[in-house]
KEVO-399651 format. One line per field, with one value per residue (C-alpha): x, y, z; residue in three letters; residue number from 1. Coordinates in pm, 1 decimal. Layout:
<palos>
east: [X	...]
north: [Y	...]
up: [Z	...]
r: [ALA	...]
k: [NUM	...]
</palos>
This chain:
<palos>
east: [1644.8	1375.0	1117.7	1131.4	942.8	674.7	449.6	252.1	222.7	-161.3	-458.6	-843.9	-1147.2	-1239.7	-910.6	-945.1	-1351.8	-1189.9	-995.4	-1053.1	-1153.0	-902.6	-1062.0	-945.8	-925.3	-870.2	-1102.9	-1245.0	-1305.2	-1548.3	-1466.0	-1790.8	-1756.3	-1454.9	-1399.8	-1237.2	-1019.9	-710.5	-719.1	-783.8	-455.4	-254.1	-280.4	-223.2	85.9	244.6	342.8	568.5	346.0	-39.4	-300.3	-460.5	-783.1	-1100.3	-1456.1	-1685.8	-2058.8	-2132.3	-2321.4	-2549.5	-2610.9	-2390.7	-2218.5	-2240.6	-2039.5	-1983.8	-1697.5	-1499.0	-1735.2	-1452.9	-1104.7	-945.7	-619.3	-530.9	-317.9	-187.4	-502.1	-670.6	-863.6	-1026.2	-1302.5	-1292.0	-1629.8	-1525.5	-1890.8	-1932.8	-1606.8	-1408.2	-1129.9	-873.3	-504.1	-435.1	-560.1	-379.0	-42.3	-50.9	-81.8	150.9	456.2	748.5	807.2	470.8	422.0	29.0	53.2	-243.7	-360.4	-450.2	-324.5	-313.5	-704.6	-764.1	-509.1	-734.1	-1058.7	-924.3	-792.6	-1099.7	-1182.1	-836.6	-513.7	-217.2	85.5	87.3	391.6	502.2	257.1	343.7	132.6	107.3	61.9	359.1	575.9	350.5	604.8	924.9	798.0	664.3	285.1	57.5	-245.1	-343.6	-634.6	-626.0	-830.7	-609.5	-278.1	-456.8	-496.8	-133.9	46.7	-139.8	-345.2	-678.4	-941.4	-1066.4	-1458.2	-1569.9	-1943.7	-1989.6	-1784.4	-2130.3	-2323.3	-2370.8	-2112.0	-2302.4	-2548.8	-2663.4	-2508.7	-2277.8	-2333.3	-2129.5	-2047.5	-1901.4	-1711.7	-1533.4	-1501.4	-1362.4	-1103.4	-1021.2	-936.7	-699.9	-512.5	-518.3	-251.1	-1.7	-19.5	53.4	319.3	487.2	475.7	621.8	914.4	1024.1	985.6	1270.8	1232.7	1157.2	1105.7	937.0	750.4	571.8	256.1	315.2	0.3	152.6	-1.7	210.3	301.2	394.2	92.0	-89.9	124.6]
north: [-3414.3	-3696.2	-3741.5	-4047.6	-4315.5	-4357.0	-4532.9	-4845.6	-5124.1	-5132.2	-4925.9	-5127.7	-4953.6	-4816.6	-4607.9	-4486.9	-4387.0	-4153.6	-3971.1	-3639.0	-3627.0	-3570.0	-3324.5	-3179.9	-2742.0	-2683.4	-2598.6	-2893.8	-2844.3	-3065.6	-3180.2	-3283.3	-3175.1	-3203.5	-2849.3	-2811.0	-3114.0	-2938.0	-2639.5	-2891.4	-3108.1	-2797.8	-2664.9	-3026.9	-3039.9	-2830.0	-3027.1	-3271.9	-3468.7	-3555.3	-3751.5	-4031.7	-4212.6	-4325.2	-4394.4	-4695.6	-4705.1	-4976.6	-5267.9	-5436.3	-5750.7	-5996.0	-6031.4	-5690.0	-5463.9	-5070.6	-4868.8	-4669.6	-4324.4	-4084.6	-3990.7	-3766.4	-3560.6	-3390.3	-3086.5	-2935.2	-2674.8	-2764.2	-3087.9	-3208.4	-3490.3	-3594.3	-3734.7	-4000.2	-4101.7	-3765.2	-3682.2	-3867.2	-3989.5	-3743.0	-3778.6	-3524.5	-3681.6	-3985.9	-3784.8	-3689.8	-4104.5	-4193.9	-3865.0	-4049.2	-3718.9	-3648.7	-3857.2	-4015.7	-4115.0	-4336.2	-4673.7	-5003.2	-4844.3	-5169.3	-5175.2	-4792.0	-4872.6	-5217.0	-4986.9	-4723.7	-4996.5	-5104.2	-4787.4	-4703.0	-4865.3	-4634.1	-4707.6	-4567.8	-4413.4	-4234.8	-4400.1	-4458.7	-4696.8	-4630.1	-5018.3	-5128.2	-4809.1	-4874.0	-5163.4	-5009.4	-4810.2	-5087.5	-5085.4	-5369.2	-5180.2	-5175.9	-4922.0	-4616.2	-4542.7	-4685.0	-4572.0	-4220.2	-4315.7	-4430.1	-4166.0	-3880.0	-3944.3	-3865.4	-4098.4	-4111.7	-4138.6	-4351.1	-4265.3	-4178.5	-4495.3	-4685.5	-4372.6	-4316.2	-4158.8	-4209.6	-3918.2	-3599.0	-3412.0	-3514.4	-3389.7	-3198.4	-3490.2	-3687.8	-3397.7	-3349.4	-3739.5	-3782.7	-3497.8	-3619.8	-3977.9	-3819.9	-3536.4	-3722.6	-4010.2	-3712.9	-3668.2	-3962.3	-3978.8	-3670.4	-3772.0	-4099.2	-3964.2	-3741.8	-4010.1	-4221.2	-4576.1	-4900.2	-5295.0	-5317.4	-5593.7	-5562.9	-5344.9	-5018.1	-4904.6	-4540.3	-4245.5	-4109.6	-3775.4	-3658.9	-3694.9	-3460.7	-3133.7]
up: [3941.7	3925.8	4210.3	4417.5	4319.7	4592.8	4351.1	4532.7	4284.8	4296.4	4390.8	4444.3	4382.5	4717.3	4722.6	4363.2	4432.1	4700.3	4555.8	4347.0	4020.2	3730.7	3477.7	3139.5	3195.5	2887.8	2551.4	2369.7	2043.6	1845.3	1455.9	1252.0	981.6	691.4	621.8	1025.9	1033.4	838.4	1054.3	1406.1	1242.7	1183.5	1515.9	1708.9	1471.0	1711.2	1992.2	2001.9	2255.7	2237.6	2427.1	2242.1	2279.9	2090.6	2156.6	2030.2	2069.5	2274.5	2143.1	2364.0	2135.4	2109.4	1758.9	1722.5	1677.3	1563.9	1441.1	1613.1	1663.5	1799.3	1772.7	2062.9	2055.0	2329.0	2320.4	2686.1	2677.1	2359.9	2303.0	1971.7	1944.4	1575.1	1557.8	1260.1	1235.9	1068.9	918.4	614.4	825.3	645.2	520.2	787.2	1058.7	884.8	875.8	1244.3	1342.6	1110.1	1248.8	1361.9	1544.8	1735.3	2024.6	2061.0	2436.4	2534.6	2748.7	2579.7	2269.3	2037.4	2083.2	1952.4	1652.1	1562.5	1557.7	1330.3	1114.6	1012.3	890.9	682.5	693.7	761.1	922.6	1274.9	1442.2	1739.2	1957.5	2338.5	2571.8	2908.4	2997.6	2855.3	3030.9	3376.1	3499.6	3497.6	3776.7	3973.4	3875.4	3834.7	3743.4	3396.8	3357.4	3321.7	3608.5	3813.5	3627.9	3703.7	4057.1	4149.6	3935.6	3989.7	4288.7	4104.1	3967.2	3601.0	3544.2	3365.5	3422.5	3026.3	2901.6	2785.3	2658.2	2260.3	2073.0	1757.2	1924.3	1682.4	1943.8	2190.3	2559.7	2764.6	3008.2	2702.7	2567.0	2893.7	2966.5	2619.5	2644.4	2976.0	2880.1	2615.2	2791.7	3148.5	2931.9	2872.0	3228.5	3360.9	3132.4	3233.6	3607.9	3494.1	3266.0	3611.8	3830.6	3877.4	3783.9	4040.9	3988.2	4345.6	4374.6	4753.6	4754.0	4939.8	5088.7	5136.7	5001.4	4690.3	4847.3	4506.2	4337.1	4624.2	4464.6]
r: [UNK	UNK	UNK	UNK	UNK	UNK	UNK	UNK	UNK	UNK	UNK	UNK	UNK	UNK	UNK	UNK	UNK	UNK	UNK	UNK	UNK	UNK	UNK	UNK	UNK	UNK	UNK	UNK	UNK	UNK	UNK	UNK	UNK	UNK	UNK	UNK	UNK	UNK	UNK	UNK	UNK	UNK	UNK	UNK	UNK	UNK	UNK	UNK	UNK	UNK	UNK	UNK	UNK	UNK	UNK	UNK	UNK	UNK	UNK	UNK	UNK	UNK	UNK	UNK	UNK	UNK	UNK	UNK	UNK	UNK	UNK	UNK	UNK	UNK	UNK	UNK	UNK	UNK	UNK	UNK	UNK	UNK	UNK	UNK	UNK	UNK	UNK	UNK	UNK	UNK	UNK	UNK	UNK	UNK	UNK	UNK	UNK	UNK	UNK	UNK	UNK	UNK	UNK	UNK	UNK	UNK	UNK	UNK	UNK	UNK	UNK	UNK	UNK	UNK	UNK	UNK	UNK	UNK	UNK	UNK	UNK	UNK	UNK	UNK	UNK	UNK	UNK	UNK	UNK	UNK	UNK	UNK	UNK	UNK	UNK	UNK	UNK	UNK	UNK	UNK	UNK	UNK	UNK	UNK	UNK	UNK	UNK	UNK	UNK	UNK	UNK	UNK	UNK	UNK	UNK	UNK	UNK	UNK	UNK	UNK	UNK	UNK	UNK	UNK	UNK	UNK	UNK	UNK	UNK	UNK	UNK	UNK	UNK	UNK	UNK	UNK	UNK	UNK	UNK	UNK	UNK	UNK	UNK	UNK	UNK	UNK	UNK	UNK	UNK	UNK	UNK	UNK	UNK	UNK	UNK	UNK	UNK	UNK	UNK	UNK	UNK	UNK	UNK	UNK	UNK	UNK	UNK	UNK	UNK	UNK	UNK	UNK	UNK]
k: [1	2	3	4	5	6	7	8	9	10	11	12	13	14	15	16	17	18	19	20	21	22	23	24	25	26	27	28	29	30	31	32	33	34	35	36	37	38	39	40	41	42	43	44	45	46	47	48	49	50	51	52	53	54	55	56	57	58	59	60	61	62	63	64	65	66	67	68	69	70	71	72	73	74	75	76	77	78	79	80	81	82	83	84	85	86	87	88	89	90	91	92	93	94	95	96	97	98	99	100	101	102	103	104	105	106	107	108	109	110	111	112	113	114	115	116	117	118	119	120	121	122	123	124	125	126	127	128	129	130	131	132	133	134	135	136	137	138	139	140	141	142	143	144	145	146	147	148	149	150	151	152	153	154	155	156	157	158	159	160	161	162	163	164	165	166	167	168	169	170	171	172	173	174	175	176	177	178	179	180	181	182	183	184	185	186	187	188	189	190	191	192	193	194	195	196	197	198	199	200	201	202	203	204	205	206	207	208	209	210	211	212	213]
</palos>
């Protein structure tokens, strides 16, 4: 039977910066170089759902602009960072974008899919955005800080957002920030996919008790 929907329809800062921090468990495993990414693709070709995300370095100049540095896939207890400014970005990592049957859950996903366009074209599939799914349950936030925050009553960081991704080696903090962004999206739309549905359109100020289990 599906919970209740006790969703509020948005969340400001001050409530998300109290509340605990959502953190990937699991392993993260770390793709640099091309003789690992059939083996990382193989095993994430398990599941029939993964959590999608990439990283950019971020350009403090205006006009410009860098490509896409990493590409996250988040199993349930296994995370891989396909560092794509190291790696040929592979016809298996291409295959897994492009299965009709694998579902690449993520936030702002039209924005990922641009980035990794300009590196190869392939014809993406199976991808699920979290913004676009958000309003059928009543919620107004688009972030995924805040779709952290409503759904699951714990706040994403986002301390590591502006670091380098192009770095020789990439630090602890942005392996687990990275993974998280990617496995917190499958998630959020787990809790989402038991919760029944709502087109409430007050804001409800009431804590979700749900998202507290």
């Amino acid at each position: 039977m599906a919970r209740k929907n006790t969703f509020r329809n948005k969340i400001d800062n001050e409530q998300t910066a109290a509340l605990p921090a959502a953190e990937f468990k699991g392993e993260i495993r770390v793709v640099e170089h091309d003789r690992d990414v059939a083996e990382a693709c193989k095993y994430l070709e398990r599941f029939p759902v993964l959590g999608f995300d990439t990283e950019t370095r971020p350009s403090f100049r205006p006009g410009v602009m860098f490509r896409v540095s990493l590409l996250q896939l988040s199993a349930p207890d296994v995370c891989y960072l396909f560092r794509l400014n190291k790696i040929r970005f592979d016809k298996a990592i291409i295959r897994l974008l492009e299965s009709k049957q694998i579902l690449k859950i993520g936030a702002a996903v039209s924005g990922d899919l641009h980035a990794l366009h300009q590196i190869k074209h392939f014809r993406e599939a199976g991808f699920v955005d979290l913004q676009q799914l958000a309003p059928d349950w009543g919620i107004e936030e688009k972030s995924l800080r805040k779709l952290s925050a409503i759904v699951l009553g714990q706040r994403v960081s986002k301390a590591q957002r502006l670091s380098n991704w192009e770095a020789t080696t990439l630090t602890d903090k942005q392996q687990l920030y990275a993974a998280t962004d990617a496995w917190v999206c499958t998630r959020i739309y787990e809790r989402l996919l038991d919760t029944r549905k709502s087109k409430r359109k007050t804001n409800d100020d009431t804590p979700n008790p749900s998202a507290q289990r």
